[in-house]
Structures are given as C-alpha cells and as structure tokens.
C-alpha positions in Angstrom: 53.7 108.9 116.3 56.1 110.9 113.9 59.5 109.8 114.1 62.6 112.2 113.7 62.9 113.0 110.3 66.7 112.4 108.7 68.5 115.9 107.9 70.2 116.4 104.7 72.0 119.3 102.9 72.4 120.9 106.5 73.9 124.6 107.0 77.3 124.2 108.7 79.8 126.1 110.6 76.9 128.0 113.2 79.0 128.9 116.3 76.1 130.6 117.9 75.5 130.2 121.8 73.6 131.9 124.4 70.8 134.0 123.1 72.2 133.3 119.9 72.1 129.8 120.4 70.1 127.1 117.7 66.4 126.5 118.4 64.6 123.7 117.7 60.9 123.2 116.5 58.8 120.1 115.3 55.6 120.3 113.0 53.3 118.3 111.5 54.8 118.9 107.8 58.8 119.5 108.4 60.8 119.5 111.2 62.7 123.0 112.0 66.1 124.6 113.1 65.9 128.1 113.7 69.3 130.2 113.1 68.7 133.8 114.8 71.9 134.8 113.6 73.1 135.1 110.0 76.8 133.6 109.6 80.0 132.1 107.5 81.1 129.0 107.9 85.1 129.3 108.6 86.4 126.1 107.2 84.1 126.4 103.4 83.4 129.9 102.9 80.3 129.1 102.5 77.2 132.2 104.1 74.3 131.2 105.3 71.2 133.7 106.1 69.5 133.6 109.8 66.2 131.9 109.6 64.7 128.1 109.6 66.1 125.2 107.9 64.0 121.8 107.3 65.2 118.6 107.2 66.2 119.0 103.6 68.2 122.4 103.9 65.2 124.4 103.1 65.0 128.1 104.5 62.3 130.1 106.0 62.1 133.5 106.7 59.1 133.2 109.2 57.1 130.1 110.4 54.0 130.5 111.8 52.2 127.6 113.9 48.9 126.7 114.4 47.2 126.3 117.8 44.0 125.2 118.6 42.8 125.9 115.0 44.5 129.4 115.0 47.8 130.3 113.2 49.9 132.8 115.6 52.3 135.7 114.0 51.5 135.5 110.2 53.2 137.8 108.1 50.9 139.0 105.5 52.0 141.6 102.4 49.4 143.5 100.4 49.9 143.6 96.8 47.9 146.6 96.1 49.5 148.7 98.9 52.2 147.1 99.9 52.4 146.9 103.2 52.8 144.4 105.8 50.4 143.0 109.1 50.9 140.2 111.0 48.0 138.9 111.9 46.7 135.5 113.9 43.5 134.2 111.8 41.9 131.0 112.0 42.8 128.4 110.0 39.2 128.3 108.3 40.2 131.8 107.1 43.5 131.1 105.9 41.6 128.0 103.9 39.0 130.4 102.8 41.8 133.0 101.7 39.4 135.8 103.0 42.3 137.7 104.5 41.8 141.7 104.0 44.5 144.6 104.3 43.5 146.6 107.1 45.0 149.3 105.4 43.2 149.4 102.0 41.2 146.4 102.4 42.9 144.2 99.7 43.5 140.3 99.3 46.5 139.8 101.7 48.9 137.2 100.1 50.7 135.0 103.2 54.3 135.7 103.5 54.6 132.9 106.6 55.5 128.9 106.1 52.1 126.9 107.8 52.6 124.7 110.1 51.1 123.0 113.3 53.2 122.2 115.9 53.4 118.9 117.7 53.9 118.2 121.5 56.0 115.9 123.0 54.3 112.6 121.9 53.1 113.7 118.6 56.8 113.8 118.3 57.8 111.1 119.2 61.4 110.8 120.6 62.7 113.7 118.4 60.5 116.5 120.6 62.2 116.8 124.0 61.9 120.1 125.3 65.0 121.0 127.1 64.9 119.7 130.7 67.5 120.9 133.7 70.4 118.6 133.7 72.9 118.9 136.6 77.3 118.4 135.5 77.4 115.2 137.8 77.1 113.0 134.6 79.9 114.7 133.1 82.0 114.5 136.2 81.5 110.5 136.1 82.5 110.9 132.5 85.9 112.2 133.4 87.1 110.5 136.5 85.9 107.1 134.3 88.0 108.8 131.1 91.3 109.5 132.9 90.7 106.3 134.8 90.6 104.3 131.9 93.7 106.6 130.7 95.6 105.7 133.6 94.9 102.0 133.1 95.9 102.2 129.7 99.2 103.7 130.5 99.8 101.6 132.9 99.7 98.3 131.1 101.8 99.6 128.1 104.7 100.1 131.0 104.4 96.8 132.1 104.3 95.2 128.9 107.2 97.8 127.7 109.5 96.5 130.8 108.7 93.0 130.3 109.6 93.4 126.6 113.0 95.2 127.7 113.7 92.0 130.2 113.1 89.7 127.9 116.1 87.8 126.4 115.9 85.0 123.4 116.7 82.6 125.9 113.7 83.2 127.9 110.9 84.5 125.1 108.8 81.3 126.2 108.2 83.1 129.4 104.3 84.8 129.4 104.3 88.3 131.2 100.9 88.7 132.8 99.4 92.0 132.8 96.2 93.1 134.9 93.2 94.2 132.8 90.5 96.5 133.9 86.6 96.7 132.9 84.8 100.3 133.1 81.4 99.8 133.5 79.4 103.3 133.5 76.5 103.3 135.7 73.5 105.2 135.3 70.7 107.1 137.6 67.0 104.3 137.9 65.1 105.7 135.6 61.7 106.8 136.3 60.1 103.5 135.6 62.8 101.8 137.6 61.7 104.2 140.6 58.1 104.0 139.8 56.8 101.4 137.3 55.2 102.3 133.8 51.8 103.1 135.8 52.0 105.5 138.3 49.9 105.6 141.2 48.9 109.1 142.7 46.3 109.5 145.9 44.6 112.8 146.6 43.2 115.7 144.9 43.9 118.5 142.5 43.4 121.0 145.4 45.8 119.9 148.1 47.9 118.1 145.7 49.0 114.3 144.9 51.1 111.8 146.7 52.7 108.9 145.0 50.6 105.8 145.9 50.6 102.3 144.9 47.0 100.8 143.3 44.1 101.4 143.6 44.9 104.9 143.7 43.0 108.6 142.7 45.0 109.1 139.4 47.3 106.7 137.3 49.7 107.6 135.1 50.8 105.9 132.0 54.6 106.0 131.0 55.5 107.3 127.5 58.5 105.8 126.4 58.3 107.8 123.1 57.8 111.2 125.4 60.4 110.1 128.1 57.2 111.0 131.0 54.2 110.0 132.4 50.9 111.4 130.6 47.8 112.6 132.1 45.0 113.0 129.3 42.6 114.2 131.2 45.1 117.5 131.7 47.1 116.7 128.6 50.1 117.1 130.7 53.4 115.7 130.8 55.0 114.7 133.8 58.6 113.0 135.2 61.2 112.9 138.2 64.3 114.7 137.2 66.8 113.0 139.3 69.5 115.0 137.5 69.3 117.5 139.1 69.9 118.2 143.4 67.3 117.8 144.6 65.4 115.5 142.5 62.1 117.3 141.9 58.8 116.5 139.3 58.8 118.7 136.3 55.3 118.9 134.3 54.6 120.4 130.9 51.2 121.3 130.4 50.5 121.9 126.7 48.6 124.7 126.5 50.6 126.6 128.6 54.3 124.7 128.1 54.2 125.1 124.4 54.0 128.8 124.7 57.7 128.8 125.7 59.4 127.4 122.6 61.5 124.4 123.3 61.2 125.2 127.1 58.3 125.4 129.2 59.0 122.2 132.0 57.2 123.4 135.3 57.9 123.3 138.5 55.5 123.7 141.8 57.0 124.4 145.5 55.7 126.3 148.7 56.0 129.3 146.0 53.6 128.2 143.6 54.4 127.3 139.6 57.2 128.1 138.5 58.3 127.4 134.4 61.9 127.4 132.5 61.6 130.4 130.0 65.0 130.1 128.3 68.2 127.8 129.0 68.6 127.5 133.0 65.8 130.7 133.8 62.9 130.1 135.6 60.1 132.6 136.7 57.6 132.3 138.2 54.4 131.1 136.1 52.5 134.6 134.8 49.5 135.6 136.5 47.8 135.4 133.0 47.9 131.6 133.1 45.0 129.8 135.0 46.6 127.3 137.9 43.2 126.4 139.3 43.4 123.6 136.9 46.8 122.5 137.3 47.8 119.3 139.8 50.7 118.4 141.4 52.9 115.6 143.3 53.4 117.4 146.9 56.2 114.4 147.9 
C-alpha cells in the first residue's frame, strides 16, 4: 500500500471554500491538489494559476485517470490543424500512440498528465474520501477548552492570593492548590463495536444483518482504509457514528469513484442514496446497476 507522499514547495495563501473549495486526488505516480480557482497569496505576493499541484509543487493543467484500462477526459491538440478533442481511449492506444484527429486525421499529441487513480486501500491512509461528520466533536472540544480555561484561571487566583497573604515570617507555609486532568473521550470505533471480522447473515436481496460466526458474509477491517472490505464486491464499508443517527456508509468502487473525493452511500426504505459534493446527497442515478449492490438492513 502507497503511503502519503510528503509535499514540498506547496502553493500558499488559497482561501477558496465552497465550490471553490481544494480537491484532493491520489494516483499511482503523484499525489494531487486541485485549485479551481486561480489566486494571490496576501501575505507574499506571490500568484499562483488554478490547476493541480503534486507533492513537489508541480502544476497541471488537466489530469486525466485511468479506469479499467481506459483513460477518461484526455485533452488532445493536433499539430497539423490545430485543434483540440478530448477523447477517452484505451490505454493500449495511448501506448501504441495511434491517436488520430477526427478533424483531419493527424497524429494527436496528448495535452493531459496520465495517471490511474487509486481507491481507498491502494492508498493507504492518505485516500479518505470525505465522509459526513456531525459538530458534536467540536462541541466537546469547547466545553473541554474553556473548561480547562476556567481551571487555569482559577488556580493562578489562588496561587496570586496566597502569594499576597504571604508574609517573611510565614514563607515556610505550603499553599495547596487543586489540579484538574482533562481527559477527552472518544466515540468505540468500529472495531470496538464490531471486531476486525464482521459477521453478516442473509442475502444480497433482502439485505444483511450483523451476526456473530459462522455467518453468510465476513468482513475484514482495513485499518489502512478506516472500513471493512468486501472483495467479492470491492466495496468499502463502516458505521458512521458521527453522525445522528449512526447509519453504514458503503463505497463501491466502480460507482463511488465516479464522484471525486465523495461517493460514500447510503441505503434506507428509499433505496441508495450517494454524497455528490460536501453535505449533498441524491439519490443514486438510475444509470447505475443496484441489483448487485448489498446492504446491512439493522
């Protein structure tokens, strides 16, 4: 498994949010941050152009991927009458270089960077596609911040007053101050809740349950992926407890990695359901086969 690769020589200032927010994409060659935005950066002067940026500062205009041996979006130029096509040709005919203008019928030259992409265990730990996260962790961050601060204030007044009381005749007397320990707690994680097998009973049709051995299908834990992994689906699988209610979220690679760094699913009374962008969910398109596709009904 690829581990995150160290960033140097990094584009700074970007103030982008929303649409114009950062993405992030992870190949087999480089790992990617795509700027849709061009922008200065306030504090150095310095510009920077919208596109993608490697771990070593390098920028792209256009990346394309490749996906079950086909590369998707490549920008092609024609030399002879200069005009671009984006095309999505096989990477047997990008190694054959038998690319053709469909204008003219000239040897296209390949404006795109290559790559292939890599799913969340080809990753490693530095591919997690966003996932919902609920604010509770960040209210427990506060109250245990300005409880801390409180604390804090408190025992500099009591050592303040017991250093205003204190005479020379009595500096052998020890003031005792109370001291407090914040220990953060955290939500089980999904091993905690389930072990690093887990145990499903049913069928595809009617959907899972969770079950203890021997059981219909078992799971394996990815620690490297943060989820369970189903190979004979190649799906992804946890229980987000961040969020209320805690629900199972699946990403299914040939249909999750479709949505950039989104594409966790969801399944209800409603059917599938899939994040498209930050916090949007639609439902899944009807161009996407879910005869194939389990889930955990409980």
């Amino acid at each position: 498994m690829a581990p995150s690769r160290p960033r140097t020589n990094q584009p700074t200032g970007y103030r982008g949010s929303g649409e114009a927010r950062p993405a992030y994409y992870y190949g087999h060659r480089h790992d990617y941050i795509f700027f849709p935005v061009s922008w200065t950066d306030e504090e150095t002067g310095t510009s920077y152009e919208k596109g993608f940026y490697d771990e070593n500062g390098q920028r792209y205009d256009n990346i394309s991927f490749e996906r079950n041996g086909r590369y998707e979006n490549v920008v092609c130029h024609c030399p002879y009458c200069d005009q671009n096509t984006i095309l999505n040709p096989s990477a047997d005919e990008i190694a054959a270089r038998t690319l053709q203008c469909p204008h003219c019928g000239g040897a296209l030259e390949i404006r795109s960077a290559l790559d292939i992409r890599q799913a969340p265990a080809a990753a490693a730990a530095a591919y997690t596609p966003v996932r919902r996260r609920s604010g509770k962790w960040i209210v427990l961050l506060v109250v245990v911040l300005i409880f801390a601060g409180l604390c804090a204030l408190g025992s500099y007044e009591l050592k303040k007053e017991a250093h205003q009381l204190q005479s020379p005749t009595d500096a052998q007397n020890t003031v005792h101050t109370t001291s407090f320990q914040i220990t953060e707690t955290y939500d089980e994680t999904n091993p905690d809740l389930f072990g690093t097998t887990l145990y499903l009973a049913g069928s595809p049709d009617r959907g899972y349950t969770v079950s203890k051995d021997p059981a219909d299908k078992m799971l394996t834990w990815d620690s490297d992926a943060d989820s369970y992994y189903d190979k004979d689906s190649d799906c992804w699988i946890w229980y987000n407890t961040d969020v209320e209610p805690a629900v199972w979220q699946y990403w299914y690679e040939d249909i999750s990695s479709d949505f950039g760094d989104y594409g966790w699913m969801e399944h209800d009374e409603g059917g599938w359901f899939i994040e498209e962008s930050y916090d949007s969910w639609i439902e899944l398109p009807d161009t996407y086969d879910t005869g194939r596709l389990w889930y955990i009904t409980d």
